[in-house]
N, C-alpha and C positions, 0 to 999 in steps of 0.2 A: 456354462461358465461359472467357474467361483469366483468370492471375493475376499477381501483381508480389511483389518481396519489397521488404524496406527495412530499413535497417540502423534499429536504436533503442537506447535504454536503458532497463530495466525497473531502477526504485527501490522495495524492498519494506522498509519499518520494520515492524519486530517489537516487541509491546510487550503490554501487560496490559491490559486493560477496565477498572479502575479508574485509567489512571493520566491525571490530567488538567493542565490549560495553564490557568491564570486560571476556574480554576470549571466548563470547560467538558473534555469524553472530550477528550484528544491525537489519537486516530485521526480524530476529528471536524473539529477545528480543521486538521488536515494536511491532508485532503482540501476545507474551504473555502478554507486559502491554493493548493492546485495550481488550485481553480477560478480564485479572484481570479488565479494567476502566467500562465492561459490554458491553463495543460496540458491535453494531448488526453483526458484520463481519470483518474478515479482512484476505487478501490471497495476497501471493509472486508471483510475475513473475517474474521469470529465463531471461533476454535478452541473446539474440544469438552473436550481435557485436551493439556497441556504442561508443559515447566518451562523455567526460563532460566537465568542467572549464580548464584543462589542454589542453583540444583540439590531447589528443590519441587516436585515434579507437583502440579495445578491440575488438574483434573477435574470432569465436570460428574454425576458416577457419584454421589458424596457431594455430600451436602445441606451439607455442613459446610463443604465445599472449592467449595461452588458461585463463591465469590467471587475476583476477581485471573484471569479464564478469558486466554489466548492470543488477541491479533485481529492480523491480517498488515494494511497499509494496502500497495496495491501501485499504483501510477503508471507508467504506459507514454509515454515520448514522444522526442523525438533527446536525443540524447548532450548537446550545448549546451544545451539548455532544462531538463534534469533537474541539468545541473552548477549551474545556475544556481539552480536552487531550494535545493539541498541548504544553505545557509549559512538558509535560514530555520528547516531542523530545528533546527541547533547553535542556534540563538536559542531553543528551547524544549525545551533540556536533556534530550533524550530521553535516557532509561538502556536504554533496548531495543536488540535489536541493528536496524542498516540493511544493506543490501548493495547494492550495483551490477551489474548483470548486461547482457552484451551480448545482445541479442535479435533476431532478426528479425522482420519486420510483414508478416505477408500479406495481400494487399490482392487482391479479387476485382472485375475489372472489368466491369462492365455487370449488376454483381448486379440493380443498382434496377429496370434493363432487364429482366432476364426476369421480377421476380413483377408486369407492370404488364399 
């Protein structure tokens, strides 16, 4: 089996489980506009205990702190396509942090081929 690399852009918003866009989770809504923008991907991670700008650890240890927990939304796709989306965050005010990360894509070819 060979493989290929490829340059990309991983956009990873950081943000709280309670904080929502018109009624509905942020992380939710972010990941149906990457669908609707065509991006090649996009999936939530749930955090266990974190803090952020305010400087609260958020825990899922305490019953009392169960609420406000860390979720990453993280998007992989080119450089163009990811700059292109980011103006639809700033359209819903995230207070979390984002970041832009150069990545590369390993891409294995004739995978489909060998489990067939």
């Amino acid at each position: 089996m060979t493989w290929s690399t490829q340059a990309a852009l991983r956009l990873t918003v950081l943000l709280d489980d309670t904080d929502t866009w018109h009624h509905k989770p942020v992380c939710s809504e972010i990941v149906h506009r990457a669908h609707a923008a065509g991006l090649s991907g996009a999936s939530i991670f749930h955090g266990m205990e974190g803090f952020g700008g305010r400087q609260i650890v958020h825990t899922t240890r305490l019953l009392s702190m169960a609420d406000d927990l860390p979720v990453a939304v993280v998007i992989v796709d080119s450089e163009e396509r990811i700059q292109a989306f980011v103006p639809q965050l700033e359209e819903m005010n995230i207070e979390g942090l984002i970041t832009l990360e150069p990545i590369q894509i390993v891409r294995f070819d004739g995978a489909q081929a060998a489990t067939r």
